[in-house]
C-alpha positions as CSV (number, residue, x, y, z in Angstrom):
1,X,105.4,94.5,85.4
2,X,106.7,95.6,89.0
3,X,106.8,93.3,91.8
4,X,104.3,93.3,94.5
5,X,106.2,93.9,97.8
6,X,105.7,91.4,100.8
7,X,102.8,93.9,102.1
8,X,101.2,94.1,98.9
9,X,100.8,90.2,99.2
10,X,99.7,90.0,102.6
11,X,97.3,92.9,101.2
12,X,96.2,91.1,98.0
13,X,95.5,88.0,99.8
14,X,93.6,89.9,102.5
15,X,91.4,91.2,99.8
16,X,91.1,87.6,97.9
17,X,89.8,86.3,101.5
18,X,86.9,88.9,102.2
19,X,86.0,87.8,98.8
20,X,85.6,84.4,99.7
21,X,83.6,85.2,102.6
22,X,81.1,87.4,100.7
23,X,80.6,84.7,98.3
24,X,79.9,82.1,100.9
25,X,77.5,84.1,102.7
26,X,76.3,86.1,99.8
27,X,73.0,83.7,99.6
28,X,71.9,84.6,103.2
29,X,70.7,88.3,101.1
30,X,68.0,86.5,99.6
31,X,66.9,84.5,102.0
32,X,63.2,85.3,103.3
33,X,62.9,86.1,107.2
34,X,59.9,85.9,109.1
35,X,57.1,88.0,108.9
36,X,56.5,90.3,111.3
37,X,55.2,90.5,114.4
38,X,55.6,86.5,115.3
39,X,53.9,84.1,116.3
40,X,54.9,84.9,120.0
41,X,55.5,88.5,120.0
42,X,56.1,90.7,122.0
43,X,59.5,90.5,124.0
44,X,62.9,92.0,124.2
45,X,66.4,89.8,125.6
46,X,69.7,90.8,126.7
47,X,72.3,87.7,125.6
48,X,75.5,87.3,126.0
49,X,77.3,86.6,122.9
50,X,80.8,84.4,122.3
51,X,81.6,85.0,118.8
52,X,84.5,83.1,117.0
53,X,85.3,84.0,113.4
54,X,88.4,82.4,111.7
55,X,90.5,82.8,114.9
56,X,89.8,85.7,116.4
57,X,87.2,85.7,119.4
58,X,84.4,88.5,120.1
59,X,82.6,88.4,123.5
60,X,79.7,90.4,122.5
61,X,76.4,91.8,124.4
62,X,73.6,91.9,122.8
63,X,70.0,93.3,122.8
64,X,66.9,91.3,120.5
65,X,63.8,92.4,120.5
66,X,60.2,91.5,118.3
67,X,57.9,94.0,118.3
68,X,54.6,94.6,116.4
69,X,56.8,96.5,113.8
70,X,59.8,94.1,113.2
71,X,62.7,92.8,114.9
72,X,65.6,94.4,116.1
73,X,69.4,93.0,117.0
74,X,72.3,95.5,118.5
75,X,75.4,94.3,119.3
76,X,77.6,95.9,122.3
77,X,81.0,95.6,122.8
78,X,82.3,94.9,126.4
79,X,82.3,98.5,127.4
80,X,79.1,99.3,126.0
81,X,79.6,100.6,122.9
82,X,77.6,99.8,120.1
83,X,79.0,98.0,117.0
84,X,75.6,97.2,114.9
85,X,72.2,97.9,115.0
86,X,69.7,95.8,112.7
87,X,66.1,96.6,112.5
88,X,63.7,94.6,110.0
89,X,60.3,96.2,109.3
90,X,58.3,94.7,106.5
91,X,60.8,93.8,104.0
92,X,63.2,96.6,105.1
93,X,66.4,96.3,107.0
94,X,68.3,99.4,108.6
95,X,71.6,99.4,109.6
96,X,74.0,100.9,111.3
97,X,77.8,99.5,111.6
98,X,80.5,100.8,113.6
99,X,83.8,100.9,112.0
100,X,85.2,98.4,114.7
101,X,82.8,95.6,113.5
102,X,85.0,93.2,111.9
103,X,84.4,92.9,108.0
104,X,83.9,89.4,108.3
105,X,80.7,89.8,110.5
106,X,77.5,90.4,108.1
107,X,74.7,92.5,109.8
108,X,72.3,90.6,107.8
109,X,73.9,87.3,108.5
110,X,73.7,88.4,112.5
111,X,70.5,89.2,112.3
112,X,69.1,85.9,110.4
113,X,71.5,83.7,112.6
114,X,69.2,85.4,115.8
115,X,66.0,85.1,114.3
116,X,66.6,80.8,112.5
117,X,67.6,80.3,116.9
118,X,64.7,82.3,118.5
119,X,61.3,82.7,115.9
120,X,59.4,80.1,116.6
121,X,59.6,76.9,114.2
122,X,56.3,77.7,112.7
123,X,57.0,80.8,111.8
124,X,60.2,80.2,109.9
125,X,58.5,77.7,108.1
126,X,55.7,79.8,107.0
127,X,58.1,81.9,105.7
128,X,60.3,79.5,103.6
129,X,56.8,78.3,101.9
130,X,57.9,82.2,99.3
131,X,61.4,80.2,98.5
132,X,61.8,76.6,98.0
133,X,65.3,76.9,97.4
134,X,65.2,77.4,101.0
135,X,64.8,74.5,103.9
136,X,64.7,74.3,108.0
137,X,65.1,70.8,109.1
138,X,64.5,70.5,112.5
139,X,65.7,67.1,114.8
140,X,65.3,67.0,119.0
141,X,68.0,69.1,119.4
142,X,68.8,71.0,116.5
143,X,67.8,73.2,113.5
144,X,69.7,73.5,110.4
145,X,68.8,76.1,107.4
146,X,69.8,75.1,104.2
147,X,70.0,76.5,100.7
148,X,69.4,73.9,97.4
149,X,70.3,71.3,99.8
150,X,73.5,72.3,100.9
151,X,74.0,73.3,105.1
152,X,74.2,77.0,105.6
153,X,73.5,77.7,109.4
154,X,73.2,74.7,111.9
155,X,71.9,75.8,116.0
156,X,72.4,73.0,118.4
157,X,70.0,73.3,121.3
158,X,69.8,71.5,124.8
159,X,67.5,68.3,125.0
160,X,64.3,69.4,125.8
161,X,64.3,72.6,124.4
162,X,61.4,74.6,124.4
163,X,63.0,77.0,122.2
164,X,63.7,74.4,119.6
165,X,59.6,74.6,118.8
166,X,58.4,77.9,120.3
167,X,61.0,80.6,120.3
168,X,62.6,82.5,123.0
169,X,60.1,83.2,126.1
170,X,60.8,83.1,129.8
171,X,61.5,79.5,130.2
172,X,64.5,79.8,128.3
173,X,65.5,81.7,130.2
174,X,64.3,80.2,133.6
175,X,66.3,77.0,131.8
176,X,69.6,79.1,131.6
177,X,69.6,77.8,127.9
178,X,73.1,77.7,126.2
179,X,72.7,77.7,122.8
180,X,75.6,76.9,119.9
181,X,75.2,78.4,116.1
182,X,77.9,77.1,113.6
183,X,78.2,78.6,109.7
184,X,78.5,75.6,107.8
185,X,80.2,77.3,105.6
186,X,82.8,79.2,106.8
187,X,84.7,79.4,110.2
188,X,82.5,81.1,112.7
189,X,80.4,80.3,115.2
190,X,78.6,81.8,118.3
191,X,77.6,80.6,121.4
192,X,74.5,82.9,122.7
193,X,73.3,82.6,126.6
194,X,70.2,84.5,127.6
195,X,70.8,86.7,130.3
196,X,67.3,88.3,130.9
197,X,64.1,87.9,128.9
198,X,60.5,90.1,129.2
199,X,57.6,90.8,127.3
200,X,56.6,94.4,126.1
C-alpha cells in the first residue's frame, strides 16, 4: 500500500475535519424555524457582522429582512460582494453560495443563528412546540437553543434588552445593541451590531 505524501496528510485531515463540523452542526437541518410572517413583521436591517470560525476572522455585512412571505439573510463581503443569500418561505429555503464562502460556514446554520437572536421569543417558542427534542431557555441576558439537552447555539444580549423578548425593532437599534452568538459546539462565534433598522 503506497505512502500518503505530506500533502496527502494535510489533505486527508482537511477532509476528516469538515466531517466533524458537518456532524456537529448536522442537527441544526432539522430544527423547526419560525413560522412566517412573525409576530412583529415587517422590517429589513443592515448589521455588521464579526465572524470567527476556528481561527480565521470574517468581517461580514449583512442584510435581514421578514416579510409577509419569509425571511431572508445575505451576507456581503467588505467590498460588496455577495457570499450567500438565504430566503425561507413556508418550509422552503433557497440558496445561493458563492464559492468564497468558507466551507465551514452553513447557510442554514447562518440563517437559524439570525433568526434564534432577532424573532421574537414567542415566536420561537411557538415553533419548538412541532419538536420537543428541541428547547430555547431564555435568562435576563441571554438565549440558548438546545437539542436533547445538550447547548447548540447560545446569544448573549445587553441587560435590558428589548430584543431578548420582542425581536429586532428600532430601539435596538436606537440602543446601538451589540449582540454576541457562540456555537456551543464548535469554534465559531459572531458578534452582530445593527447598523440601520426600518419597517416595510
Amino acid at each position: 500500500m503506497p505512502r500518503l505524501g505530506y500533502a496527502g496528510a494535510i489533505a486527508l485531515l482537511a477532509l476528516l475535519a469538515s466531517g466533524c463540523v458537518s456532524r456537529q452542526v448536522q442537527t441544526l437541518a432539522e430544527l423547526p424555524l419560525p413560522a412566517t410572517p412573525a409576530s412583529n413583521c415587517c422590517w429589513q436591517a443592515l448589521q455588521q457582522l464579526e465572524i470567527r470560525s476556528g481561527d480565521a476572522d470574517y468581517p461580514l455585512t449583512g442584510a435581514l429582512a421578514q416579510t409577509s412571505t419569509g425571511a431572508t439573510l445575505v451576507l456581503l463581503d467588505p467590498v460588496g460582494r455577495r457570499l450567500l443569500s438565504v430566503q425561507q418561505q413556508g418550509g422552503e429555503l433557497t440558496t445561493y453560495r458563492a464559492p468564497e464562502l468558507p466551507e465551514g460556514l452553513p447557510a442554514r446554520m447562518l440563517l437559524a443563528s439570525s433568526m434564534l437572536v432577532w424573532w421574537p421569543l414567542a415566536d420561537w417558542q411557538s415553533a419548538l412546540q412541532q419538536s420537543p427534542e428541541w428547547t430555547l431557555t431564555a435568562s435576563a441576558t441571554s438565549r440558548v437553543l438546545s437539542y436533547r439537552g445538550r447547548a447548540i447555539i447560545r446569544a448573549d444580549y445587553p441587560p435590558a434588552s428589548a430584543s431578548l423578548v420582542d425581536g429586532l425593532t428600532q430601539q435596538t437599534l436606537a440602543q446601538r445593541e451589540r449582540v454576541v452568538l457562540q456555537h456551543q459546539q464548535q469554534p465559531m462565534s459572531i458578534v452582530i451590531r445593527t447598523e440601520r433598522w426600518e419597517p416595510l
